[in-house]
N, C-alpha and C positions, 0 to 999 in steps of 0.2 A: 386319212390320218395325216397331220401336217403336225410335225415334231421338231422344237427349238428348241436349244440348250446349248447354254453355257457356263462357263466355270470358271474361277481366279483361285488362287490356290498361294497364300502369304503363311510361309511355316507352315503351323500346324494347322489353323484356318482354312475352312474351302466355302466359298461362294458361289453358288448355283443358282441361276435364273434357267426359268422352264416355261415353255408355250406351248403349249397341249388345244388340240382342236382335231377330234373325233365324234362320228357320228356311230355310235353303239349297236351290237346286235349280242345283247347280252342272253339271250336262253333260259336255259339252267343256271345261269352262273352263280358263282357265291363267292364270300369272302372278302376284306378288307379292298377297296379300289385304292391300289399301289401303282406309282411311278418311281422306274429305274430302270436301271442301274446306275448309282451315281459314282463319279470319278475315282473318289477314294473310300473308302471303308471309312463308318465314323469308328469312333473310339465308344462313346454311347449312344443310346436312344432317349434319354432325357430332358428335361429342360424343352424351353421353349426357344425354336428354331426358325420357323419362316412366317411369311405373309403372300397374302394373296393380293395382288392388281385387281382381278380381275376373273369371276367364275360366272359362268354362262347360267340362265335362269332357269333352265330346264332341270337340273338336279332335280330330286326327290330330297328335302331334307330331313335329316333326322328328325324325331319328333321335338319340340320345345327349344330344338336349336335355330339361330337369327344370324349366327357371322360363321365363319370358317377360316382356318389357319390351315399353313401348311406344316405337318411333323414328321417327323424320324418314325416310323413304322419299326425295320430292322434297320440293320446299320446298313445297308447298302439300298434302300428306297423310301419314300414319303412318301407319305398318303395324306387325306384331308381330313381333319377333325374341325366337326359342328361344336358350337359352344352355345349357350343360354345362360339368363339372366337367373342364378340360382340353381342352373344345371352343371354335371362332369361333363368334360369333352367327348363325344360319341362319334365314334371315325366311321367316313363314307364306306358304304356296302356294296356290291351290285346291286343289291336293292335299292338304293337312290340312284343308279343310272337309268332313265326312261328307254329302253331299245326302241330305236329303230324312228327315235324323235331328232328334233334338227341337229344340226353341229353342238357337242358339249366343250365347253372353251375351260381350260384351267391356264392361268397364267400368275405367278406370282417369283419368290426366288425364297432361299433359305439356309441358313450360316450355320456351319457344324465342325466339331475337331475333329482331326483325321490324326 
């Protein structure tokens, strides 16, 4: 697992860039794929927050979803939600992580009040 992150923090404002590149041994697992802990606690989980550079092609994607954002999960981590043309946002599972397949790459960054 190779883990980069950083953070700028003006007032209330925090800006987080993150570089994620793990190769999976997901099991049994379940539940929303969340990255954190981020710097400071947001104030909410609303609204539209980050963007991706950059996700590795191996995901599993949601069904009928084509792009992916980065969002406020809880106030103190983001996850990845799939989006479609005439679809709601449907946030990454364990079950779109392939175990035990090549490196899965998340890089993007994502602006939030703190």
């Amino acid at each position: 697992v190779t883990q980069i992150g950083t953070y700028t923090k003006i007032g209330d404002l925090v800006y987080v860039r993150l570089d994620i590149n793990f190769t999976p041994t997901v099991g049994t697992g379940s539940g929303n794929l969340l990255f954190g802990t981020l710097p400071f606690t947001a104030i909410a989980t609303s609204g539209p927050q980050g963007s991706l550079a950059y996700l590795q092609s191996v995901f599993t994607w949601p069904t009928s979803r084509t792009t992916a954002n980065l969002i406020l999960i809880t106030t103190t981590t983001v996850g990845l939600i799939g989006n479609g043309s005439g679809q709601s946002g449907s946030v990454f599972t364990a079950s779109n992580v392939t175990s035990g397949a090549a490196a899965h790459i998340v890089q993007g960054c994502c602006i939030y009040k703190a």
